[in-house]
C-alpha positions as CSV (number, residue, x, y, z in Angstrom):
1,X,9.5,10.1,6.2
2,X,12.4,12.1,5.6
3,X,13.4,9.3,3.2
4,X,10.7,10.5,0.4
5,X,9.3,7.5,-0.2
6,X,5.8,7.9,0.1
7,X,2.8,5.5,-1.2
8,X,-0.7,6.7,-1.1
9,X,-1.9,10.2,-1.4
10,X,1.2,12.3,-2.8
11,X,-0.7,15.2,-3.3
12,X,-1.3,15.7,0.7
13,X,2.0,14.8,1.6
14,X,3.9,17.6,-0.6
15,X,2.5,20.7,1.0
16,X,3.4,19.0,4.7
17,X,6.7,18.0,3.7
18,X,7.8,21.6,2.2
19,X,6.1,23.8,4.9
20,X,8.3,21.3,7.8
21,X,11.4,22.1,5.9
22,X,10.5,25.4,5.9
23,X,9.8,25.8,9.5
24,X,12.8,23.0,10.1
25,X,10.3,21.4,12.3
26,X,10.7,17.3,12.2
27,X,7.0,15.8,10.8
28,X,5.9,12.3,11.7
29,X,3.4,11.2,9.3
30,X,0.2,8.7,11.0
31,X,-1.0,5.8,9.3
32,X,-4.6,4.9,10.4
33,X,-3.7,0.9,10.6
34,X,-7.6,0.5,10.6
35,X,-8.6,1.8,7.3
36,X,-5.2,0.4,5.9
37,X,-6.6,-2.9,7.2
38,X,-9.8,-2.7,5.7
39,X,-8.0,-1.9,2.1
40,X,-5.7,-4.7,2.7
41,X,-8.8,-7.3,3.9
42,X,-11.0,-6.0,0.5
43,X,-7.8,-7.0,-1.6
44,X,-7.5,-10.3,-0.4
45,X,-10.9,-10.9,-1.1
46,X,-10.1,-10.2,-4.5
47,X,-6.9,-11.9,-5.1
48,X,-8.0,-14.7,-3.3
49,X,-11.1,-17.0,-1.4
50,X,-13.4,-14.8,0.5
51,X,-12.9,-16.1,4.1
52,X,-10.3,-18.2,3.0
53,X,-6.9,-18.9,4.9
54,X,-5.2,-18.2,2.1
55,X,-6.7,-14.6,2.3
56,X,-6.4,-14.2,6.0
57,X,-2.5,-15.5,5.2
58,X,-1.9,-12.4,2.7
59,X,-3.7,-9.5,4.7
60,X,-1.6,-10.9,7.9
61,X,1.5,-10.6,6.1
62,X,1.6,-7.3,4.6
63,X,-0.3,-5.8,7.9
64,X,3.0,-7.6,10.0
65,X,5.2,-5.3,7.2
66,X,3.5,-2.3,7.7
67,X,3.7,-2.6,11.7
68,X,7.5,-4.4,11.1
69,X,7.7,-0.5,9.3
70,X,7.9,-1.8,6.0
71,X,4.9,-0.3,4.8
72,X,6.1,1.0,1.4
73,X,7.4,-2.9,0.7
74,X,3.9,-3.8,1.6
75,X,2.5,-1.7,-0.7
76,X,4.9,-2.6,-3.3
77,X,4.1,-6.4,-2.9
78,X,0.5,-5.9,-2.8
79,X,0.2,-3.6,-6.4
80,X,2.4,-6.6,-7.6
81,X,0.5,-9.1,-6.4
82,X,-2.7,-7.4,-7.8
83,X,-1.1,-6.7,-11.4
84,X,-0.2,-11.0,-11.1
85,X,-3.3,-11.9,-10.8
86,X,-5.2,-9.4,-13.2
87,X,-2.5,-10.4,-15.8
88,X,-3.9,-14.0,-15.3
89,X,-7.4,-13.3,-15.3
90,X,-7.3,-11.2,-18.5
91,X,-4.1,-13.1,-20.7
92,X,-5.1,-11.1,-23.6
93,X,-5.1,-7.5,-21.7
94,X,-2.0,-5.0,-21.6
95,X,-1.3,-3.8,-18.4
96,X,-0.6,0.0,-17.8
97,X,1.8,1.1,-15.8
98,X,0.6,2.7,-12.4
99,X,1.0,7.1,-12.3
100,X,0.9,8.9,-8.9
């Protein structure tokens, strides 16, 4: 992830990414696809039907991303998607921006 764009837990990531340039060692950084899975399948449950198609339809898509390696798009999509349909639920609320 020499790139820098990292979603998720910043906080771990900093500390491995300066002591590999450091060392000038090349890192490769593991996603565990089950738990990402399991966060993915949660938020379709909110965002749409439990059990639905249409939920299986939006997990399948953004877990094809992540394995497609377009996992920070995934997780782009997904906060979007999420902000969408909280906006809708709750017209009257503001919507803070996301930090971290």
């Amino acid at each position: 992830m020499a790139d820098g764009r990292y979603l998720g837990a910043c906080h771990r990531l900093g500390p491995i990414t300066a002591e590999h340039g450091r060392r000038g060692v090349t890192v490769h950084v593991l996603l565990d696809f089950v738990y990402v899975a399991e966060h993915l399948w949660s938020a379709a449950h909110a965002l749409c039907t439990a059990g639905s198609t249409e939920a299986e339809g939006w997990e399948a898509g953004r877990l094809i991303a992540i394995l497609s390696g377009d996992a920070a798009r995934a997780a782009i999509r997904a906060r979007s998607c999420g902000a969408r349909v909280r906006a809708a639920r709750n017209p009257g609320e503001q919507l803070q921006p996301r930090t971290g």
